[in-house]
Each structure stands twice: as C-alpha cells, then as structure tokens.
C-alpha positions as CSV (number, residue, x, y, z in Angstrom):
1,X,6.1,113.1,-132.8
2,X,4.7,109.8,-134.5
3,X,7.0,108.6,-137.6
4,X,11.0,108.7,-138.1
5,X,12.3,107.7,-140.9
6,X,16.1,107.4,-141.3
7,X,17.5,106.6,-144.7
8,X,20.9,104.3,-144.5
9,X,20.7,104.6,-140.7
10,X,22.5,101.6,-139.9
11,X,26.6,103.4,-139.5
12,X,27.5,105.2,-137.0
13,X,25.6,108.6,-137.4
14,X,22.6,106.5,-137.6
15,X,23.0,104.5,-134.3
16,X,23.5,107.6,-132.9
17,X,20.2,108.8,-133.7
18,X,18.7,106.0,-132.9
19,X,20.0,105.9,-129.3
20,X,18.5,109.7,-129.3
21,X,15.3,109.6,-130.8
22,X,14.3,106.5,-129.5
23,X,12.1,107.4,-126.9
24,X,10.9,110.4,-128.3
25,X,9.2,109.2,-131.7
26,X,6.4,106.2,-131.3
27,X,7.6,104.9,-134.0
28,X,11.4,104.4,-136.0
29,X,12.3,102.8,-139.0
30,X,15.4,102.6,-140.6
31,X,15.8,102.2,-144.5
32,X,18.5,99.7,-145.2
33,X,20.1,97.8,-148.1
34,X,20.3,94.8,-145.1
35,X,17.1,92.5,-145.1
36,X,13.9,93.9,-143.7
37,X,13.3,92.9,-140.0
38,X,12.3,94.5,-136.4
39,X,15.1,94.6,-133.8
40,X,14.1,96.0,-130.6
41,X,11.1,97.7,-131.7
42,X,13.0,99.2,-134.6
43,X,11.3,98.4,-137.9
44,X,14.3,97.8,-141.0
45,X,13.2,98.3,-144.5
46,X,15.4,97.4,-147.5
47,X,15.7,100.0,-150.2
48,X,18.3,100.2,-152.7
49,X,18.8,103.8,-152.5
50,X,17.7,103.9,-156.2
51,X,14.5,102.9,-157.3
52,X,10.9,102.3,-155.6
53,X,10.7,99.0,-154.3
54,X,7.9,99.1,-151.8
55,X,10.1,101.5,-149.1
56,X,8.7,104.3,-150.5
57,X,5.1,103.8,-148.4
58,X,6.8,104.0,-145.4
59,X,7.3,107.9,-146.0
60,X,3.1,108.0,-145.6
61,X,2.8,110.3,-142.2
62,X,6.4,110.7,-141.1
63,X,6.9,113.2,-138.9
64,X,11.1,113.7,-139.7
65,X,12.9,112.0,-142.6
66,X,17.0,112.0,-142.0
67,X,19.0,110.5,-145.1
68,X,22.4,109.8,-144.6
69,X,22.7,108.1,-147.4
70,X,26.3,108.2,-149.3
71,X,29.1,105.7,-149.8
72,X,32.1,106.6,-147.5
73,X,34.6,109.2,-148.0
74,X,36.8,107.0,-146.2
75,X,38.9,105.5,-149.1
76,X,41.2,106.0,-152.2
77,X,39.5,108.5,-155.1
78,X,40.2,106.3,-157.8
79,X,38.0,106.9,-160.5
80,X,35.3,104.5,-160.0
81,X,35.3,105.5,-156.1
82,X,35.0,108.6,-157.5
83,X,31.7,108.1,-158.8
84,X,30.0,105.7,-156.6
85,X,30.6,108.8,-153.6
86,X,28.9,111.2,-156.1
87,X,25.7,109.1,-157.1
88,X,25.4,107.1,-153.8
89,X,24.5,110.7,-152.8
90,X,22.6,112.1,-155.8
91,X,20.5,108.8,-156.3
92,X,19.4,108.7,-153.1
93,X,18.3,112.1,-152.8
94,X,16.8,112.3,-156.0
95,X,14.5,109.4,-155.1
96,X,13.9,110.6,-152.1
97,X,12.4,113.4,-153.4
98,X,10.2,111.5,-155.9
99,X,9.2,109.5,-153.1
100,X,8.0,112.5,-150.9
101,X,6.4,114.5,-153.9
102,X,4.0,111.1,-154.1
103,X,2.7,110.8,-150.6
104,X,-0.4,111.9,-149.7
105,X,0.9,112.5,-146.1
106,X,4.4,113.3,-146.6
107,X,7.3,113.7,-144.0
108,X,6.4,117.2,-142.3
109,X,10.8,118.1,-142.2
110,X,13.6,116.2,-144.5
111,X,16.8,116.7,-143.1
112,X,19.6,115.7,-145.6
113,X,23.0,115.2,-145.4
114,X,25.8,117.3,-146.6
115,X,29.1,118.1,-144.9
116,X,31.6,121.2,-143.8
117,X,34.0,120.3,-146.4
118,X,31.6,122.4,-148.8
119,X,34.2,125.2,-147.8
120,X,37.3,125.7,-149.0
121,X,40.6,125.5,-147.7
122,X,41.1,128.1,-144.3
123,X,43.8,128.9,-142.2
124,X,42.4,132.1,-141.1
125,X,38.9,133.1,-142.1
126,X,36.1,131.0,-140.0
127,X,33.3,129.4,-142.3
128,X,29.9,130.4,-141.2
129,X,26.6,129.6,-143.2
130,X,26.1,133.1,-144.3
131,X,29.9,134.5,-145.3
132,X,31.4,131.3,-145.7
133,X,33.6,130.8,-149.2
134,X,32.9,127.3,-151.0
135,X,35.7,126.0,-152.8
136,X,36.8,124.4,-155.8
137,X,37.8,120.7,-155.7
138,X,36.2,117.5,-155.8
139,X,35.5,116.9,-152.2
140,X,33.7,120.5,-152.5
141,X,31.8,119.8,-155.9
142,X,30.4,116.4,-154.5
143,X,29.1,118.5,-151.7
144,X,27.7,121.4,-154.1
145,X,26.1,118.5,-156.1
146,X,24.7,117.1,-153.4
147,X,22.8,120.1,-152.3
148,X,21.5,121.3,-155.1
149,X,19.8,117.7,-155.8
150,X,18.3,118.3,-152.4
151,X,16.9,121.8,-152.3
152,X,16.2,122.2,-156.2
153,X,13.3,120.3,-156.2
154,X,10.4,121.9,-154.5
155,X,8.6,119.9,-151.9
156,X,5.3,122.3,-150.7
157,X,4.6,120.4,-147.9
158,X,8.3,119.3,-146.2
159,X,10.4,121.6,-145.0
160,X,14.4,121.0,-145.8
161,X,17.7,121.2,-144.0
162,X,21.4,120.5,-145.2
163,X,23.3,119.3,-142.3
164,X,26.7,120.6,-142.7
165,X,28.3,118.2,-140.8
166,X,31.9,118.0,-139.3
167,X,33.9,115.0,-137.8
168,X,31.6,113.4,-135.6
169,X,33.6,112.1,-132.2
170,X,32.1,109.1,-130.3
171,X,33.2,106.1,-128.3
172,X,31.8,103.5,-131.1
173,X,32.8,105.2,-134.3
174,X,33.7,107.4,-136.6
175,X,37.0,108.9,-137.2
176,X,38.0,109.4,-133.5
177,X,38.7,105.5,-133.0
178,X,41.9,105.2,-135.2
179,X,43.0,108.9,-134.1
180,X,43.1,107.9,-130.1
181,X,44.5,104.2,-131.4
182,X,47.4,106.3,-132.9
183,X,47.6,108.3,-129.9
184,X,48.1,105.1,-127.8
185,X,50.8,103.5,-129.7
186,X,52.5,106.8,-129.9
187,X,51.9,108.3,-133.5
188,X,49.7,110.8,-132.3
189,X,52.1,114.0,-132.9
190,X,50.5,116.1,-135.5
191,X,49.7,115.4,-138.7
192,X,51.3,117.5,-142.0
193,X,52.5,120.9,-140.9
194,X,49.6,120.7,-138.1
195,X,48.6,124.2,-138.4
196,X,45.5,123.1,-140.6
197,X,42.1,123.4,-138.4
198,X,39.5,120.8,-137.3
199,X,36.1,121.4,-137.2
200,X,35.0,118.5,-134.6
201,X,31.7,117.7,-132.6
202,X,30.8,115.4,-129.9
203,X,28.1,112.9,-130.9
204,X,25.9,113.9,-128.3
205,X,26.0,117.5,-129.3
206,X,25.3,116.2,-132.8
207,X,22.4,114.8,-132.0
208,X,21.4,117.0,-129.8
209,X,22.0,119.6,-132.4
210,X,19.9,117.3,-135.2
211,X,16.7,117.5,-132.3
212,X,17.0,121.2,-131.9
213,X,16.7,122.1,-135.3
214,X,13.5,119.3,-135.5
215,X,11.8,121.5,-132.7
216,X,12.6,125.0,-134.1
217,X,11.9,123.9,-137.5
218,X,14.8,125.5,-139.1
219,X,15.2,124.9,-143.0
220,X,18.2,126.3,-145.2
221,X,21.8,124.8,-144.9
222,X,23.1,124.5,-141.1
223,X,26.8,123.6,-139.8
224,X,26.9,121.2,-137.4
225,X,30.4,121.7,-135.9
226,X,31.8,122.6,-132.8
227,X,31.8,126.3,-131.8
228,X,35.9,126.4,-131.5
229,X,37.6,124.7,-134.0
230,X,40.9,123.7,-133.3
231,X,44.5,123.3,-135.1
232,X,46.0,119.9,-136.2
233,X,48.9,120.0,-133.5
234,X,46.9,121.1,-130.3
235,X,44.0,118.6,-131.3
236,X,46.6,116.1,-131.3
237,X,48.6,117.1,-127.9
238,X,45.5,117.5,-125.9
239,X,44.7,113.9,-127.3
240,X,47.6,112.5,-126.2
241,X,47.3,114.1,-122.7
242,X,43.6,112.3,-122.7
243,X,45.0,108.8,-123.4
244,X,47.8,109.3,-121.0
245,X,50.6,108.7,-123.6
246,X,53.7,111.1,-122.8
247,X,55.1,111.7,-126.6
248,X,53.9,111.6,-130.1
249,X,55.8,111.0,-133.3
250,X,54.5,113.7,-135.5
251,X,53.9,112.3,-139.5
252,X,54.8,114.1,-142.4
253,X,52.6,114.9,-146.0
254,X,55.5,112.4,-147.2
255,X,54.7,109.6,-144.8
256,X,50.9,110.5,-145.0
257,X,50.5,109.6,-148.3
258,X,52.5,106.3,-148.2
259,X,50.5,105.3,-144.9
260,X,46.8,106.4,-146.9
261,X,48.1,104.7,-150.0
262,X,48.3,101.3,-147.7
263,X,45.3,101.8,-145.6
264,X,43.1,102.5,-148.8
265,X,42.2,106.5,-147.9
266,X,43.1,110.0,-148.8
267,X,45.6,112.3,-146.7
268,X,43.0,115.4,-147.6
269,X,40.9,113.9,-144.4
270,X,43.6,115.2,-142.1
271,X,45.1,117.7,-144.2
272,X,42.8,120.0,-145.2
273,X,42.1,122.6,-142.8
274,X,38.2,123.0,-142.2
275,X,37.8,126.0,-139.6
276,X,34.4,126.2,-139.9
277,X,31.8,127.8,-137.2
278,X,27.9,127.1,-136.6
279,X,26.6,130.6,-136.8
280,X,23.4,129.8,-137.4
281,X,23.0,126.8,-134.5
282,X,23.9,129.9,-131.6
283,X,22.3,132.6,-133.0
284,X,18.9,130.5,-132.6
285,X,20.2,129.8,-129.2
286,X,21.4,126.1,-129.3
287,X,23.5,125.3,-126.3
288,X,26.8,122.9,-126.4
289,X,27.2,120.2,-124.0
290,X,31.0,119.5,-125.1
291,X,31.5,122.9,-127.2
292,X,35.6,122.5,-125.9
293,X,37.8,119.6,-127.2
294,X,39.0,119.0,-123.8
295,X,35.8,118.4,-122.4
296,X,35.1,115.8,-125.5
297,X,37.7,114.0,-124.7
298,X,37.2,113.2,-121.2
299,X,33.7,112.0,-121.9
300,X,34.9,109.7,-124.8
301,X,38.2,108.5,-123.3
C-alpha cells in the first residue's frame, strides 16, 4: 500500500496507528491543526477540520484514509461542550467527504470513527452489529449523527467503515492510565453498583483489528471491542491483582459525581454499562491477541 492518510492522528489512537502502519505504507501523513512539518519520515499537514485549506490534495492517491477526528468525550457536557463534541465530528466528516468526492484519485477505503456507545444501556443482552439496540441519549445521538454524516453521502469510488470503537487500553494513553493510577493508590474497588459491563480492547488488537479490516476490505459499521466484555467489579479486582495493590475502596454514584464535577468529566464513562461484542470481526475470522482482560493487563502493567 502507497498513501495513509490519518485525519487528527496526533492522540493516542493515532500514535497507535502510526507505530502499526508505519512500515507497511511507503508513505504516512497525518492531518493536524499543529504546524505542518516532517518528523521521522511522517509528513504533518495542518487542516482545520473545517474548510479546504490546501490539505485537501493530499487525499490525491491514498490508499486508506482513517479520521479520528472529534473533540474529547472526556469532560463536563455543558452546553457549549455539548456542541463542539457534535460538530468537531460532523464538520470533519462532512469535509471529508467533499474533499474525497473532488479527487481525481481518491482514497481507495475511508475508515471513520464512531464508538460502542451507539448502543444503549445493557446488563444482559450483548450488542452485536446486526441485533444490537441503539439507544436514546446524547452520547447515543452524537454517535447516530455521526454516522449518518459518514455513510449518507455516496462516495463511488471509496469504500466506508464505522469503527465502533470501545475503551482502548495501552501503556501511553487513553483511559487505562488514570484507572491503574487509582488502582495503585488504592481506589480501585468498583465503581457505582459495579455490575454495569466494559467493552475494552488492547491497543494492539485495535490496531491489529483496524489492518484486518484494510486487507479484507470490509465496509458497513464494525465493533471494535474485545470478545468478552467484562463487569465493573471484576474489571476492577483483576486490576488491582495486576498492580499488586491488596484492597480497593469501592466509589459510589454519590462520590462519582462530586469527584467528575472536580476533575471536569462525566460519571456516564464508568457508569454506563456497554456489553457490546464484535460479531462481525470473528465471523470474518479475525483472531485476538489479548481477547481476555487478564492477559491485557499483564502486557500493559
């Protein structure tokens, strides 16, 4: 493969990639709102997310286009958060789509992202891509928006994927630093009632799982989680086990939302259960590296 093009590839998700593809793609650039430069053979681009400003060209021949464009759930939903996580994600896919509807030579697959929380509330039923229920809430409307600013405009010649993405864990990012911190100091009982489920996936097997659906060409919306989700309490204890702390004080809703409201996020991150499955990643016959939370852990710890 010649061109990859990875939209806002400069967080964690991106650097992942990076460290993946590098060696299989003659050539990487990354679209950035930083200044444009090279760094290690990796070619930044500004872009604004928004508008044509010369980054557009660089779509000319790609092989793969990733966005990951989108501001971070990671925060309070005041109002005007609110609406800069909606449009970070609309904008950008919305231009991106302009953008490959004017190249000659576009991008052969766009992968976009999207995320598992497009499924509602589960403490029983597992969420595949084909019976799974979407919700009602904003979390689940940003993601239904998202989506359908992706796939309703028809690109002939670029195939599309959703990534339906989970928590990614991974030694230099993400959500999984502050949970193992908490672990360490010894707040890591569980968190709420701790029978809500997380969906969960190593960062290798992410991108691992990002490659293999490159190579099989596979289009539609995709969840790229784990294959065993796992409940709030056990994620916790077997964490705890992994950093070799003996107890954890467990944290109430009540103590959850003073702690988010001080820390500048949401409690629905750890309190809403997302027992979601990726049907569609075995049936095609992807194979796990770390498909068992225990196994994760050692590698990352």
């Amino acid at each position: 493969m010649s061109k990859l093009i990875i939209a806002s590839g400069t967080g964690f998700l991106g650097q992942v990639l990076i460290h993946h593809f590098k060696n299989k793609f003659e050539e990487i650039i990354i679209l950035t709102r930083g200044k444009s430069q090279t760094i290690d053979g990796i070619k930044y681009v500004n872009w604004n997310a928004k508008t044509f400003t010369g980054w557009e060209k660089e779509l000319e021949n790609a092989s793969v286009l990733i966005n990951l464009a989108g501001k971070s759930v990671d925060c309070r939903y005041t109002k005007k958060n609110k609406k800069e996580i909606l449009w970070s994600r609309i904008d950008s896919t919305k231009i991106l789509n302009k953008a490959v509807l004017n190249c000659k030579n576009p991008p052969k697959h766009w992968l976009n992202s999207s995320t598992s929380t497009i499924y509602r509330f589960s403490l029983d039923k597992q969420m595949d891509e084909v019976d799974g229920e979407i919700g009602n809430d904003f979390s689940i409307n940003v993601a239904l928006s998202w989506e359908k600013a992706f796939f309703k405009t028809e690109t002939p010649k670029t195939i599309k994927t959703a990534l339906r993405t989970s928590i990614v864990l991974g030694k230099n990012g993400g959500a999984f630093i502050p949970l193992k911190t908490l672990a360490k100091i010894g707040f890591g009982g569980k968190q709420g009632g701790g029978n809500q489920f997380i969906s969960w996936i190593h960062e290798e097997d992410f991108a691992n799982a990002v490659d293999f659906i490159i190579q099989k060409e596979m289009t539609g919306v995709i969840n790229i989680v784990s294959p065993e989700p796992i409940r709030n309490v056990d994620f916790m204890q077997k964490l705890r086990k992994a950093v070799g702390f003996p107890f954890g004080i467990p944290i109430n809703k009540f103590f959850l939302e003073i702690g988010s409201f001080f820390i500048r996020t949401e409690t629905e991150l750890v309190l809403k259960s997302r027992n979601v499955i990726p049907k569609r990643l075995l049936k095609n016959g992807f194979e796990f590296k770390f498909g068992e939370i225990d196994e994760a852990f050692r590698d990352l710890i």
